[in-house]
N, C-alpha and C positions, 0 to 999 in steps of 0.2 A: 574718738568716734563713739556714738551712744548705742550700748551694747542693746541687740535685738531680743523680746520678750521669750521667753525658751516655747510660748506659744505663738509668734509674732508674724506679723503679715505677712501671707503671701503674693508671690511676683509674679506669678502668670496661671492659666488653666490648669495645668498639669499639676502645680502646687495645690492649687484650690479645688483638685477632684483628691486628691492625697490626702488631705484635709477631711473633707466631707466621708470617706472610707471609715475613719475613726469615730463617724454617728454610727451607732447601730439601730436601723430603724425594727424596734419589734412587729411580729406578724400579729395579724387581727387573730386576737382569742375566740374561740371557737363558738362559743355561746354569742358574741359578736357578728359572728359571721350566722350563724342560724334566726335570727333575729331579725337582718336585714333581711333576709332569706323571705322569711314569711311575710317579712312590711312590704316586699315589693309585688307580690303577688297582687293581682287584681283583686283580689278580696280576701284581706289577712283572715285566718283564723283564731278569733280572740281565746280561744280555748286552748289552743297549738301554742300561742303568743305565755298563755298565763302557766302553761306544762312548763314552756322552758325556763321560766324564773325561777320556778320550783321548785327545779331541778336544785338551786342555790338555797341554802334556806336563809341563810345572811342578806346574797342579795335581794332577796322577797320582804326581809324584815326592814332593810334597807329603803327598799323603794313604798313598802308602807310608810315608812319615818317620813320620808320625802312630801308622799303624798296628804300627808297629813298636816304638812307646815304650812306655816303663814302665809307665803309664797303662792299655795295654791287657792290659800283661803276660801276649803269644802263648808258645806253647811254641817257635817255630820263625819264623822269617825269613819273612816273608811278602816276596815278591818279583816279582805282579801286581797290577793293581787288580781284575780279577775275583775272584782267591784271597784278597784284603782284604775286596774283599764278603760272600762266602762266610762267612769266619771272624767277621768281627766283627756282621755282619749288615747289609742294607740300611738298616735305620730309622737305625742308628747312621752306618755309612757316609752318607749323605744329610747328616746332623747336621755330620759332621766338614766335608764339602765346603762344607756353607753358609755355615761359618767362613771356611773358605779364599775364597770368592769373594767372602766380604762384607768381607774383608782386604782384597782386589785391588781391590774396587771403591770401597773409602771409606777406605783408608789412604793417600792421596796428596795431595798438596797442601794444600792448608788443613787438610784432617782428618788430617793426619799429625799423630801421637801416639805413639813408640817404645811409652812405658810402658804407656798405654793398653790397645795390641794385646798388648804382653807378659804384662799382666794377664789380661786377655780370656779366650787360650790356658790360663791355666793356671786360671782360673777355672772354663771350661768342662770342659775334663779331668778337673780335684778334681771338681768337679758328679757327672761322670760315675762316675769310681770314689767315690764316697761312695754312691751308688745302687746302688752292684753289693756294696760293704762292706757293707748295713747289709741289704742287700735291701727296699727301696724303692721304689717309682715306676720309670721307665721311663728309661731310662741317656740315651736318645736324647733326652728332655722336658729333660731337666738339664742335659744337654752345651748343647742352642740356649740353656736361658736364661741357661748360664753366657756365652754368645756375645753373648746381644744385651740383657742386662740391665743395661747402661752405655751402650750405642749411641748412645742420646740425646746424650751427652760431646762425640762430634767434630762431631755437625752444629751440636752449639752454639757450638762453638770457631771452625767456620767462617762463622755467621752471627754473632756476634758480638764483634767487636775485643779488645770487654776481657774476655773469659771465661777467661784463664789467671787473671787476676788474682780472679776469681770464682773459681775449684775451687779456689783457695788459700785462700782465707775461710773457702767451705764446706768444706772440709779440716778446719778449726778447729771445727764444728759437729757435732751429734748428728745422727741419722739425719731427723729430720723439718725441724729446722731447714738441711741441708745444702739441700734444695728450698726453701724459705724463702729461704735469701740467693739461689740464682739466679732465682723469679721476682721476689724484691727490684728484682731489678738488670735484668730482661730480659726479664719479663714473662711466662715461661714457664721451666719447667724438665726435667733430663733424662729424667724417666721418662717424663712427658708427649708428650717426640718420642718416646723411647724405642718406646712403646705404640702410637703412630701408625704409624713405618716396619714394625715389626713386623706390626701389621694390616693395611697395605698392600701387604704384602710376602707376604703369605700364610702367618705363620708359626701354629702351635696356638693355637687361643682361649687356654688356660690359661697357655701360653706369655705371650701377650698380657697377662694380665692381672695376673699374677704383676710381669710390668715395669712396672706400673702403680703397684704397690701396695710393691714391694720396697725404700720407706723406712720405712715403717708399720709397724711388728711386731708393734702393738696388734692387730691383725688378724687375726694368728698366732689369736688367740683365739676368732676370730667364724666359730662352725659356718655361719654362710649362706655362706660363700666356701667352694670346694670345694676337697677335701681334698689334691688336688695341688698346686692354684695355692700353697695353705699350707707345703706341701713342699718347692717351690723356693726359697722366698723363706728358709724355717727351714734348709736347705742350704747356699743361698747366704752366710750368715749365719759359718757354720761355717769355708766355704771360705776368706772374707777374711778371718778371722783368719788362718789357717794363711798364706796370701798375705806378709801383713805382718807374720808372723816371717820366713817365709824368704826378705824382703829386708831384715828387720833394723831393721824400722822399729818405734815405741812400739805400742801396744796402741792399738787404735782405738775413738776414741769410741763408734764404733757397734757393736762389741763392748759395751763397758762398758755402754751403752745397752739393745743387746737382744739380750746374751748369754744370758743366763740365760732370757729367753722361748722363745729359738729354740731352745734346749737341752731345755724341757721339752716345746716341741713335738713335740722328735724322741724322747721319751723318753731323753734321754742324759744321764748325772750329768758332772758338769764334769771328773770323771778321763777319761770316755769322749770326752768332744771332746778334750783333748788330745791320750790318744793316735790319736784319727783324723789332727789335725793334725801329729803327728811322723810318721804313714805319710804324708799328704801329701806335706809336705816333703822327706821322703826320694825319693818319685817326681819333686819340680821338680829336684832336684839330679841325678836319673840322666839 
């Protein structure tokens, strides 16, 4: 008999809510939650908004770094966080900070993951300028689900012992099978928390749901999901490739898988995602 993984599949509900127990989803950090706080107000106050980055002086020097990159490609040095606001606009400004906090707050210890967060960043970023390239959706929608459309990753890593050796498997998988081998093995997988911290956390419904659904690309197809949720995910899509040339890695299964879906999604002929992925690349590299 072939002896079961000591994290190995479970056999009903009751196993797979035992399972899910051992995520610990962390609470929205506080400067997080005050943030939203003001974005939802009928009319932020951009002074209120610039007091509480200020509060951080890292995060402030932070999201100057940011604003200053390729990515947003300013004419001129931006060199406050109100004048960052300003320029780039609160919805986005808000989007960049929740990066940076949700870095501070879930990049240490056990959810430390270099590659991970390195990804993340530039995930998020492509997200954003792929939105403003093609004129798309809303740069702010794209930049969070380039942020937290993996998230799922480190609370697994840290609720689960053997989960390096899991993303290495599912590394070797297609896009649907990648969720396969990890609730295989743990009875839950990343998009699933993904989708959770994100709802609990107060991010866009379609945000939400797009992390839900952004192994699936069968999907891409199905009018009853709405036309944004479709958009991130056909985006996102776009993005990882470009990711995984400009660190030199093979062509990913899940390209190969649902390249050519996410392409037609976006109306893009396969010369046109290239060259979006050589401007990419060229912005990871400045």
């Amino acid at each position: 008999m072939t002896a079961r993984h000591p994290d190995a599949d479970v056999d009903n509900a009751a196993e797979a809510a035992t399972f899910f127990k051992n995520v610990t989803i962390p609470p929205r950090p506080a400067l997080f939650m005050a943030l939203q706080r003001e974005m939802r107000k009928d009319e932020p106050d951009i002074q209120r908004i610039a007091e509480l980055i200020n509060r951080d002086v890292g995060m402030a020097s932070k999201l100057l770094e940011t604003t200053n990159s390729a990515f947003f490609n300013l004419r001129r040095q931006v060199t406050t966080v109100q004048e960052a606001i300003h320029l780039i606009g609160t919805d986005h400004c808000t989007a960049v900070m929740s990066g940076l906090i949700t870095k501070k707050a879930l990049g240490m210890g056990a959810m430390m993951m270099a590659r991970f967060w390195d990804v993340s960043e530039k995930r998020a970023k492509g997200m954003g300028f792929l939105t403003k390239e093609l004129r798309v959706g809303r740069p702010e929608l794209a930049y969070s689900f380039g942020l937290f459309c993996d998230i799922g990753i480190p609370l697994m890593k840290a609720a689960f012992p053997t989960y390096l050796e899991t993303l290495a498997l599912a590394n070797q998988s297609g896009a649907k099978a990648f969720l396969e081998v990890e609730s295989g093995r743990h009875g839950i997988d990343h998009a699933s928390i993904g989708g959770i911290l994100a709802e609990r956390w107060a991010i866009d419904d379609q945000v939400v749901a797009a992390i839900g659904m952004h192994h699936d690309y069968e999907k891409l197809y199905d009018e009853s999901i709405p036309a944004t949720t479709r958009l991130l995910v056909a985006l996102n899509d776009v993005v990882e490739k470009a990711i995984q040339e400009f660190r030199g890695e093979a062509e990913s299964l899940e390209w190969m898988e649902a390249g050519v879906v996410a392409s037609e999604a976006l109306g893009l002929s396969l010369e046109d995602v290239e060259e979006l992925c050589e401007g990419l690349k060229a912005r990871f590299r400045s």
